[in-house]
C-alpha positions as CSV (number, residue, x, y, z in Angstrom):
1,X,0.0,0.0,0.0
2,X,2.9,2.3,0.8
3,X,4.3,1.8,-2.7
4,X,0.9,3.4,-4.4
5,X,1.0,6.0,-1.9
6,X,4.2,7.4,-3.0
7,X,2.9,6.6,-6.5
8,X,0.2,9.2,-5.9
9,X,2.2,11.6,-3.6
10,X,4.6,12.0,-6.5
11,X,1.8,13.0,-9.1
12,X,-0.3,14.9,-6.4
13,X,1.8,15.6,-3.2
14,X,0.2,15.5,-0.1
15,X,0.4,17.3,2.7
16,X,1.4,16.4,6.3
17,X,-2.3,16.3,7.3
18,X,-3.4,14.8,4.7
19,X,-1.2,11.7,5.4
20,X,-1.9,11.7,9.2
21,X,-5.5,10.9,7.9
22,X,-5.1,8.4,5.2
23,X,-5.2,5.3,7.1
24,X,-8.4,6.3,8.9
25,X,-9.8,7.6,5.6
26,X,-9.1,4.3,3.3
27,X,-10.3,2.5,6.2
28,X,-13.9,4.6,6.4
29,X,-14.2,4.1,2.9
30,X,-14.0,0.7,2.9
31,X,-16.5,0.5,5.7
32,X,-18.7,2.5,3.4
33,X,-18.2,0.2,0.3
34,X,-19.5,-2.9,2.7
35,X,-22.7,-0.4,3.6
36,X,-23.7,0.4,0.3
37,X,-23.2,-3.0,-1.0
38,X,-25.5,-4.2,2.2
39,X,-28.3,-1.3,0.4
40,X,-27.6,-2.9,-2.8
41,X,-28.2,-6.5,-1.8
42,X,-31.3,-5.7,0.7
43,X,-33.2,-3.0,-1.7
44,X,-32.4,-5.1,-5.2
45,X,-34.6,-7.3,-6.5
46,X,-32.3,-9.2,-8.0
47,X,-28.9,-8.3,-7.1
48,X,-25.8,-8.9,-9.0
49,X,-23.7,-12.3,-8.1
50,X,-20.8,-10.0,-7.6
51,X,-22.4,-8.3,-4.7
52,X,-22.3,-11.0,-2.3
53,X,-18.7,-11.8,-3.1
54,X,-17.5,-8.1,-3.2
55,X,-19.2,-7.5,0.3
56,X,-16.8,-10.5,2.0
57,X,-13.7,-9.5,0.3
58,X,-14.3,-5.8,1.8
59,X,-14.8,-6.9,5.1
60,X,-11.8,-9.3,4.9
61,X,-10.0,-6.2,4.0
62,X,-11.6,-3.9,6.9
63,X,-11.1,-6.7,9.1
64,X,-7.4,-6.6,8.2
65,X,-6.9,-3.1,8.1
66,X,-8.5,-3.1,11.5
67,X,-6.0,-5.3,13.0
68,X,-2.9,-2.9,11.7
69,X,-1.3,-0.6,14.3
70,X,-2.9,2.7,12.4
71,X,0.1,5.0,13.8
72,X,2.8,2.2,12.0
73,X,0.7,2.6,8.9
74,X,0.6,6.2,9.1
75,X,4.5,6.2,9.7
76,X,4.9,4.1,7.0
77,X,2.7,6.3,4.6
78,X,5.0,9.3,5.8
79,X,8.4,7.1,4.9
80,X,6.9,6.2,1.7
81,X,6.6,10.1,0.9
82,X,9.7,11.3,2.3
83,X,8.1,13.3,5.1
């Protein structure tokens, strides 16, 4: 993850804060991925196949995310961008 990070930071430089809230951000976002697929499934009729496999591989990740030390990461995010 730190390798697309820098990939990013050199194209579109981040700032100090913006790194100090990347972890939590990716990890809020992937929460929200796994609430709007929950929508998805409940309010479709017939929902895509995909949906049910997309919604356990995002919690896999949250779950995984969750478990990381989010100051290491965010150290780790900073190292990646030289800060």
């Amino acid at each position: 993850m730190a390798a697309a990070i820098n990939g990013y930071h050199q194209a579109y430089p981040l700032s100090e804060v913006e790194l100090a809230l990347l972890y939590d951000l990716i990890l809020a976002r992937l929460v929200q991925t796994v609430l709007l697929t929950d929508f998805r499934l409940e309010e479709t009729l017939n929902p895509p196949a995909f949906l049910t496999g997309l919604r356990a591989e995002t919690m896999e990740t949250v779950e995984m995310i969750m478990g990381l030390d989010g100051a290491a990461v965010t150290r780790a995010f900073h190292s990646a961008c030289r800060q």
